[in-house]
Each structure stands twice: as structure tokens, then as C-alpha cells.
C-alpha positions as CSV (number, residue, x, y, z in Angstrom):
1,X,0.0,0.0,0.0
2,X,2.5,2.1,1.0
3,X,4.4,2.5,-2.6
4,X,1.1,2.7,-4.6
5,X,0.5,5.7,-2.2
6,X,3.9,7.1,-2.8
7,X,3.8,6.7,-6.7
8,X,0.0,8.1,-6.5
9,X,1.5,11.0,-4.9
10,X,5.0,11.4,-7.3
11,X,2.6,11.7,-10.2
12,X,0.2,14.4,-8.3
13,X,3.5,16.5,-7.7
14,X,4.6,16.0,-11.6
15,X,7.1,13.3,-10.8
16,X,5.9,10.4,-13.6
17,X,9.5,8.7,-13.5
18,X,9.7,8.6,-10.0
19,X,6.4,7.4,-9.6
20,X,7.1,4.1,-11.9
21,X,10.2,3.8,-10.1
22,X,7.8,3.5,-6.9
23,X,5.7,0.4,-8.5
24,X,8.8,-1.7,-9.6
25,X,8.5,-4.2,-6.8
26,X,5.3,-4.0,-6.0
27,X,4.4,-5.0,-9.3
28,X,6.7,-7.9,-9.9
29,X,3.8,-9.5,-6.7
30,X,0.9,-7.7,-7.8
31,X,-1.1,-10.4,-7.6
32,X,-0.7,-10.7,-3.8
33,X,-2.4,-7.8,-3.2
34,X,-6.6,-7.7,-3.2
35,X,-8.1,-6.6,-6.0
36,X,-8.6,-2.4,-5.7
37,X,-5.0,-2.1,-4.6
38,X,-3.9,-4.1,-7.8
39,X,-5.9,-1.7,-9.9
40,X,-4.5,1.3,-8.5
41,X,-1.2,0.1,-8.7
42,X,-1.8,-0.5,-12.3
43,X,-3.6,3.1,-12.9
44,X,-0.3,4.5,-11.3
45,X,2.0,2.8,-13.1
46,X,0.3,3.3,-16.7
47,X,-0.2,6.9,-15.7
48,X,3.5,7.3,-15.1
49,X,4.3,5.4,-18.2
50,X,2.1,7.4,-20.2
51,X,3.0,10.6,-18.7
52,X,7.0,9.5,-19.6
53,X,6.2,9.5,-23.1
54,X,5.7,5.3,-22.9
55,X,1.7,5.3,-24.0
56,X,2.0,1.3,-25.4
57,X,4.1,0.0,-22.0
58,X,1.1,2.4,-20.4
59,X,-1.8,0.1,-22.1
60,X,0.2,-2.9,-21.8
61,X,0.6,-2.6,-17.9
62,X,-3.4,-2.5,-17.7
63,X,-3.7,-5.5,-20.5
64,X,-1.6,-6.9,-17.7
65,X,-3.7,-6.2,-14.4
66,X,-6.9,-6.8,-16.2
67,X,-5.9,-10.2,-16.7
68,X,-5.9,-11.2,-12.8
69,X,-9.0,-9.5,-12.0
70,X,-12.5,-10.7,-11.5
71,X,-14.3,-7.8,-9.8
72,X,-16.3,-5.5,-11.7
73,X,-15.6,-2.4,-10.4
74,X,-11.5,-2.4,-11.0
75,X,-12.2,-3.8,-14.0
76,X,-14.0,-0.6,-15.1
77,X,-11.9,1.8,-13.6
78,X,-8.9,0.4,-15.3
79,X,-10.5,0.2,-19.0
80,X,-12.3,3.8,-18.7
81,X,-8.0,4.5,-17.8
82,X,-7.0,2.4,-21.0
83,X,-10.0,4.6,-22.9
84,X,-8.7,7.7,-21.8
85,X,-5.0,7.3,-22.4
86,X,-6.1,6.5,-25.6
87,X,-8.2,9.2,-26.6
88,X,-5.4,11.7,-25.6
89,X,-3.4,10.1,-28.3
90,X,-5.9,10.7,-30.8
91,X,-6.8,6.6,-30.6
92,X,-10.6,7.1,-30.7
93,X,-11.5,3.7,-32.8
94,X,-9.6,2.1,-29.8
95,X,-10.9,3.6,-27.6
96,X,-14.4,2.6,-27.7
């Protein structure tokens, strides 16, 4: 919990590199962790990605975590993510 928090916060204060270098290790177990903390670590981690200039590692982190989950509601949050990333590129067939 504590480095999804820390890489949520890098990438509020503008910090996108630091803030993937806060989910390294927490994502090579990321399937230890329940469900809503997976997704955010995933949101974090293709936010940071994205935000580096890394839009496909971005989409392929949440292709990743949306593998593992069952729930509904991370499942959503992490595909509107996916949809948005790629609208800002202009993706919009994709996208929907």
C-alpha cells in the first residue's frame, strides 16, 4: 500500500519517472495484493508510463492487471484509464 500511495503521490506532484520507479516491486507480486489495490497500482504505473512519453508499455501494464481480476468495479476503472490514455493520443477507434 505504501508504494502505490507514494507513486500516486509522485505523479500528483509531476514526478511520472519517480512514480514508476515507486511500483517496480510491487508490481513484480501484484497479484498478492486484493483486487482495488492491484488496480491502483496498475492506474499509477500506466499513468506514469504514459505521462513518460511510454503510451503502449502504459496500455500494456493494464492489459496486464486486467488479466488477474474478476471484480467488476477495478475492471471498469482500469478500462475507462485504457480509454482515456487513448483518446489523448488521438486513438478514438480504440478507444471505444
Amino acid at each position: 500500500l505504501e508504494q502505490v500511495s507514494r507513486a500516486e503521490s509522485l505523479l500528483a506532484a509531476g514526478q511520472p519517472a519517480a512514480a514508476f520507479d515507486a511500483t517496480r516491486e510491487t508490481w513484480l507480486v501484484r497479484e498478492a495484493l486484493d483486487e482495488p489495490l492491484r488496480a491502483r497500482l496498475a492506474a499509477a504505473r500506466a499513468r506514469a508510463q504514459d505521462a513518460s512519453g511510454r503510451p503502449e508499455d502504459a496500455l500494456a501494464s493494464l492489459r496486464a492487471a486486467l488479466g488477474g481480476l474478476q471484480s467488476a468495479e477495478p475492471r471498469r476503472a482500469l478500462h475507462l484509464l485504457a480509454g482515456e490514455l487513448l483518446e489523448a493520443r488521438g486513438r478514438y477507434e480504440q478507444a471505444a
